[in-house]
C-alpha positions in Angstrom: 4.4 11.1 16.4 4.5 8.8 19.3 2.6 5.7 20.2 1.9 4.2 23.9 3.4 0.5 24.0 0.4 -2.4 22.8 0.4 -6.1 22.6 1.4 -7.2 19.2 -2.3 -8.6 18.8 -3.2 -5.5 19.0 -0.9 -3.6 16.8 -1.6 -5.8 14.1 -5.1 -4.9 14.0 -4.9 -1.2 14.5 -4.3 0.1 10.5 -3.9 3.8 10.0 -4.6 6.3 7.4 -3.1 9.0 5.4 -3.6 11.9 3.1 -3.6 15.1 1.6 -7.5 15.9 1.8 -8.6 14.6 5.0 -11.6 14.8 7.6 -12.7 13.6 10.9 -16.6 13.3 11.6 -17.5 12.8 15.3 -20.4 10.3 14.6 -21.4 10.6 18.3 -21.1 13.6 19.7 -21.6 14.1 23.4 -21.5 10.0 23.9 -18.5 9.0 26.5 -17.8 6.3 23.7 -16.7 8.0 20.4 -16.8 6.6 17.5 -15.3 8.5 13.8 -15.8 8.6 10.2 -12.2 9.5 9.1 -11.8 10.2 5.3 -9.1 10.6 3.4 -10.0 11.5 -0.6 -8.1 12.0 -3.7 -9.6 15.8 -4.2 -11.2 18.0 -1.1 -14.5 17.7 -3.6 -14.9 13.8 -2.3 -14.5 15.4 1.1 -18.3 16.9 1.2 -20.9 14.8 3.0 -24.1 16.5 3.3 -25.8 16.8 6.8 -28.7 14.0 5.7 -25.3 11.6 5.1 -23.7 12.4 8.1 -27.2 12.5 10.3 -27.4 8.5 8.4 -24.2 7.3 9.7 -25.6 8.4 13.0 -28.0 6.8 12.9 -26.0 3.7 12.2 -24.2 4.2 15.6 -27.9 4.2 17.0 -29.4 1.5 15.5 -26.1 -1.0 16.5 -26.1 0.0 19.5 -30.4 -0.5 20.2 -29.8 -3.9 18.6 -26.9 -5.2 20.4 -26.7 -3.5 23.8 -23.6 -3.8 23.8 -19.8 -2.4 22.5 -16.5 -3.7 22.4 -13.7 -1.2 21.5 -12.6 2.0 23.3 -13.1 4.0 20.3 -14.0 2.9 17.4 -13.1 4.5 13.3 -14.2 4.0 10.3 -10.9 4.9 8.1 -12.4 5.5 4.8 -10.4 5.9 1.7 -12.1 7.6 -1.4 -9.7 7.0 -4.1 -9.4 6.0 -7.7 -5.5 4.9 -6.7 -6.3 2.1 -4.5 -7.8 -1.4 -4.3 -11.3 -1.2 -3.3 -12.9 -3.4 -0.1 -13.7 -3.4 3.6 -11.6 -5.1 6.5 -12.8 -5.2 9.4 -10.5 -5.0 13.1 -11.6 -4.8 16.6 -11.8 -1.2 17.0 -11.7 0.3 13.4 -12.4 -0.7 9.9 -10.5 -0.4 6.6 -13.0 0.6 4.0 -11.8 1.9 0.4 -14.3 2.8 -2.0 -14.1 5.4 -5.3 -13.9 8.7 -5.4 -16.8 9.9 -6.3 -18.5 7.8 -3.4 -20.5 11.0 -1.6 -20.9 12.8 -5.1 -22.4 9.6 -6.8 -26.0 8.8 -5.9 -25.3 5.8 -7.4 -22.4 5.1 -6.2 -23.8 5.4 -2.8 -26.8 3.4 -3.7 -24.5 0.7 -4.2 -22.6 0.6 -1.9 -24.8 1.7 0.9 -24.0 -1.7 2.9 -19.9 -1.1 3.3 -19.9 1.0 6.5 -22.7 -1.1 8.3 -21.4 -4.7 7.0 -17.7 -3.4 8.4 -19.1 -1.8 11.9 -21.4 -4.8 12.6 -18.4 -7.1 12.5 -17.1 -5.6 15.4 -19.4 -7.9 17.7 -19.6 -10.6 14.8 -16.2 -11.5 14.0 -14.0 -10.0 16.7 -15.7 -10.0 19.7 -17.4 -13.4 18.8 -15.8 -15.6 16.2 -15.9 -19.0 15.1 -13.5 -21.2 17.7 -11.5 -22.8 14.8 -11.3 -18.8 13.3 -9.9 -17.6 16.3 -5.9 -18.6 16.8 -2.9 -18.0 19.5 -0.8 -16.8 17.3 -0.4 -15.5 13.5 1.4 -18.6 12.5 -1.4 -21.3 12.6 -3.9 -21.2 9.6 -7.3 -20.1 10.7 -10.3 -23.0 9.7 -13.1 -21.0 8.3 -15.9 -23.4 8.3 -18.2 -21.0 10.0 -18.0 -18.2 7.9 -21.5 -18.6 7.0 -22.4 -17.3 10.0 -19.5 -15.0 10.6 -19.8 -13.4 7.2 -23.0 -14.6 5.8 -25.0 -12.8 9.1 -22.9 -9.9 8.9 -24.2 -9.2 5.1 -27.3 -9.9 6.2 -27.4 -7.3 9.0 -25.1 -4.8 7.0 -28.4 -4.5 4.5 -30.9 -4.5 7.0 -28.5 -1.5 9.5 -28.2 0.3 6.1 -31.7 0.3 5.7 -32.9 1.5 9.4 -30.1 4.4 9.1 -31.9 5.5 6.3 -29.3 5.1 4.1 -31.2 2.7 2.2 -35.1 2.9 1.7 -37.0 -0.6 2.4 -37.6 -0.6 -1.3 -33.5 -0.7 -1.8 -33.5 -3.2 0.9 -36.1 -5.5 -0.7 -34.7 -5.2 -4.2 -31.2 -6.0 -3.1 -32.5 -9.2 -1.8 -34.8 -9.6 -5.0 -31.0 -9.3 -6.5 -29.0 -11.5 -4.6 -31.8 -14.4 -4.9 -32.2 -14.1 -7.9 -28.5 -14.4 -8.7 -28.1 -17.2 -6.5 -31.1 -19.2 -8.1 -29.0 -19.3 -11.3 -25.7 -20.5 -9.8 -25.2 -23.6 -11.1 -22.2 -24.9 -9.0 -25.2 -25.1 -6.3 -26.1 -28.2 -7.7 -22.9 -30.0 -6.9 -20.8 -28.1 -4.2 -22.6 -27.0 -1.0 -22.4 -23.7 0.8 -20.2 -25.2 3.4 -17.9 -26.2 1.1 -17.2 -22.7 -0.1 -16.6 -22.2 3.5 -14.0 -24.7 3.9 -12.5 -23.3 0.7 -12.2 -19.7 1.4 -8.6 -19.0 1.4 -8.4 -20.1 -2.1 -11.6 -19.0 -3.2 -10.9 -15.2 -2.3 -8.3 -15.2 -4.8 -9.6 -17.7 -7.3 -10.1 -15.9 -10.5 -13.4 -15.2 -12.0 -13.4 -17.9 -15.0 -16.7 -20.1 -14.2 -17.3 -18.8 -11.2 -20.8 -19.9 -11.4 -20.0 -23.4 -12.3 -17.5 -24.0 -9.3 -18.8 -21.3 -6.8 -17.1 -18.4 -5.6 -17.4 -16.7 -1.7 -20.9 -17.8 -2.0 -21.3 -17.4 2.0 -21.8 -13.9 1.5 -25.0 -14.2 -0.4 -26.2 -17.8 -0.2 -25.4 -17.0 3.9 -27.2 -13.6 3.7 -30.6 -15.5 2.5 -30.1 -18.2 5.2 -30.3 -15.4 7.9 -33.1 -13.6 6.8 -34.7 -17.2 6.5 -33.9 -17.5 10.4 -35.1 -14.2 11.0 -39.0 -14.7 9.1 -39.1 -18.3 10.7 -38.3 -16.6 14.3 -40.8 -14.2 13.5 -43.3 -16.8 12.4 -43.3 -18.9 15.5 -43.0 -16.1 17.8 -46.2 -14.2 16.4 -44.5 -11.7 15.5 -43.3 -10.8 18.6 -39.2 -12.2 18.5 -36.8 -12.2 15.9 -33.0 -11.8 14.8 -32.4 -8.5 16.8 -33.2 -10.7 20.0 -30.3 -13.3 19.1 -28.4 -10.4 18.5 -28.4 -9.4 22.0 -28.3 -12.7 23.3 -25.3 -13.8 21.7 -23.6 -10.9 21.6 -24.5 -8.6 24.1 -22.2 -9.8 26.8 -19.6 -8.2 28.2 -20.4 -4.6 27.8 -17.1 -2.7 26.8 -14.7 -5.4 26.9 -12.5 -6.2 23.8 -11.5 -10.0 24.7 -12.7 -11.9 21.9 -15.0 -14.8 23.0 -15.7 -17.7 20.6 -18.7 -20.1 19.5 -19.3 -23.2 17.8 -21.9 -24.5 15.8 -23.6 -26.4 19.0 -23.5 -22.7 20.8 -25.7 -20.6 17.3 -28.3 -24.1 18.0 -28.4 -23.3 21.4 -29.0 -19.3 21.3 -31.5 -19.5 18.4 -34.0 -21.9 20.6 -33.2 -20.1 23.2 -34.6 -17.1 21.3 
């Protein structure tokens, strides 16, 4: 197997995937622009997505695409791992995403119920993350430690929109939708680290909270910018719904802020001073 020659940038971010069981599902077919579900499984079992899944991850390319007018990769692949043998997360890169989940993920209604937001959180970082990231994110090289102040925004947005994309796929119903945020507020209404270390700070602190253990994770915070970020957003997105009558909201920041550049992969970044800026705009 051959590869054309790539910038190292590039070669870094491009992860590939292996395996006895695998499958390939064109999740835009007939669209100049393809984009891939590619599975690899632990049995050929895990391998069966029925046509109401697959017509849902469609949908998922549809409703990105109708919210941010824009793309930013050549080709992009979800590289899915179903196995019991692995770690279990989702990393996102410019043109792909690493996402390993359980076995059982498309046999388990439950299992799919929760974890309906992987695929979306992971896809919608392709615009928020790497094609716009946080200035003090974004480095020259893969020596100088990336500042992750803004993560809030880069992660906490992204959480929020991976709910709401699962939902209008139809992967989740609005009542999912509503009672994962009945879930996540509630959970972060009893967090009491929130009375002495502020979101920002769990920001700051990423690189060491990732890893922290879970010992008192409540009383000294944990990736909180997930959550805590997640109810900011929708927050922003009532209060822009609120003064507009109804008639603006988040999807039109979304195409503001990241609907430039139409099919271009160079990464641009913002500040705090620039998200100000788009949401009066909006």
């Amino acid at each position: 197997m051959h590869f054309r020659p790539v910038p190292l940038n590039t070669l870094v971010d491009s992860p590939v995937i292996t395996g006895s069981y695998f499958r390939q599902i064109n999740l835009a077919p007939g669209n100049p622009v393809h984009r891939y579900l590619d599975i690899v499984a632990d049995y050929p079992e895990a391998l069966n997505l029925t046509r109401r899944e697959i017509q849902d991850y469609r949908h998922l390319i549809v409703q990105e695409s109708r919210m941010f007018h824009s793309h930013h990769y050549a080709a992009y692949h979800f590289l899915l791992t179903l196995s019991n043998h692995t770690s279990h997360f989702g990393l996102e890169h410019h043109q792909s995403s690493d996402d390993r989940t359980n076995a059982d993920y498309f046999l388990n209604p439950e299992a799919l119920l929760v974890g309906a937001d992987l695929l979306p959180h992971e896809y919608t970082h392709s615009w928020n993350g790497k094609f716009r990231r946080p200035a003090r994110l974004w480095q020259p090289n893969f020596q100088i430690p990336e500042q992750t102040g803004l993560l809030w925004v880069y992660e906490g947005l992204t959480q929020y929109w991976g709910d709401v994309m699962a939902t209008r796929s139809e992967i989740w119903t609005p009542r999912d939708f509503r009672e994962a945020i009945a879930m996540t507020a509630a959970n972060m209404s009893h967090r009491p680290g929130r009375d002495w270390r502020p979101l920002q700070d769990t920001a700051t602190a990423a690189p060491y909270l990732y890893y922290a253990p879970g010992f008192y994770a409540t009383f000294r915070r944990s990736v909180d910018f997930y959550p805590e970020g997640e109810l900011i957003w929708l927050e922003v997105d009532t209060k822009i719904r609120m003064l507009s009558h109804g008639t603006r909201s988040l999807n039109d920041f979304a195409r503001l802020f990241f609907g430039m550049d139409n099919g271009s992969d160079v990464t641009r970044t913002y500040d705090m001073a620039d998200v100000v800026r788009a949401l009066k705009t909006v």
